[in-house]
C-alpha positions as CSV (number, residue, x, y, z in Angstrom):
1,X,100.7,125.4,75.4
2,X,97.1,125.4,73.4
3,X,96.2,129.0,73.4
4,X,93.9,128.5,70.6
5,X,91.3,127.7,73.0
6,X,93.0,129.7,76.3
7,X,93.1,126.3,78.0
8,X,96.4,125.0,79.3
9,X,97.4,121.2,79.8
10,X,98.9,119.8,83.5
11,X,102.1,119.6,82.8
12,X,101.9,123.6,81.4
13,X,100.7,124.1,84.8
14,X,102.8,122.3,86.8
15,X,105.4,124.1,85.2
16,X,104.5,127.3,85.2
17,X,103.5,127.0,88.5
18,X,107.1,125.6,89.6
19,X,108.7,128.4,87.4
20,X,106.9,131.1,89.5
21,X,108.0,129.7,92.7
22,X,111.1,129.6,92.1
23,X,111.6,132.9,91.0
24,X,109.7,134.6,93.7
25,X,112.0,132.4,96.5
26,X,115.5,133.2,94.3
27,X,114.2,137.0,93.8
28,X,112.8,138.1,97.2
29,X,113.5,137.9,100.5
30,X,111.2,136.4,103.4
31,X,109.0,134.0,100.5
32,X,108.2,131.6,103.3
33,X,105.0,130.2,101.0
34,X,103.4,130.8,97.6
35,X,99.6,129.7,96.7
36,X,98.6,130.1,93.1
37,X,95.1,130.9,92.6
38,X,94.7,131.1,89.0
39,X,96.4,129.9,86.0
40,X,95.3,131.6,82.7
41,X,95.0,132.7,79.3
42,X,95.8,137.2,79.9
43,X,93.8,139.3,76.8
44,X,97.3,139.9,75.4
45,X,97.8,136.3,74.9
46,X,100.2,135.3,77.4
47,X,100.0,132.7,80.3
48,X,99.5,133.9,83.2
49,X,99.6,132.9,87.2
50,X,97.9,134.9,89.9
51,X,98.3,134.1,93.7
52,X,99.6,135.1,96.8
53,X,102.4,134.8,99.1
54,X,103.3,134.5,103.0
55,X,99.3,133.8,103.2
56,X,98.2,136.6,101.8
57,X,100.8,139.1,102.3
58,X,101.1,140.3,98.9
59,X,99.2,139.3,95.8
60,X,101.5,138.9,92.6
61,X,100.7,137.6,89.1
62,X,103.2,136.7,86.5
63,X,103.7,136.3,82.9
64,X,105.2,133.2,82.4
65,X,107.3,133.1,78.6
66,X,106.8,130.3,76.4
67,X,110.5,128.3,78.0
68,X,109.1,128.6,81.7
69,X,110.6,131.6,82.8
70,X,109.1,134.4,84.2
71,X,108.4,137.7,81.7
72,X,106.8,140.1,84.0
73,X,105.3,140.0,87.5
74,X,103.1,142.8,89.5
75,X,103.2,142.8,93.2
76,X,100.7,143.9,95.4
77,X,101.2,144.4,99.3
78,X,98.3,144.0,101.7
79,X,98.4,147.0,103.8
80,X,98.6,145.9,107.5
């Protein structure tokens, strides 16, 4: 990861992104899809990954740890 200028690489992406995945699919039930929306740089310092899953269901965004897993993660539920 390059967070002297809050830019990440592909492959940081990629597996961030494949991290997130799989820990909302082993952690909660009914993950049917996941869309990232933004990967980035938080004020604290950390990588981050914002999106959404079951189309917009609920909005999460993680804090992904420097080995790929994931830190922390908020979750927000679309009222219906």
């Amino acid at each position: 990861m390059n967070s002297n200028n809050e830019t990440y690489d592909d492959t940081t992406k990629e597996k961030a992104t494949e991290a997130v995945k799989q820990y909302l699919k082993n952690n909660f039930e009914g993950i049917e899809s996941v869309k990232i929306d933004k990967i980035y740089q938080s004020p604290m310092g950390g990588l981050t990954v914002d999106g959404n899953v079951n189309e917009g269901v609920a909005d999460f965004s993680a804090g992904v740890e420097n080995d790929y897993t994931v830190g922390s993660i908020g979750l927000s539920v679309s009222p219906k």
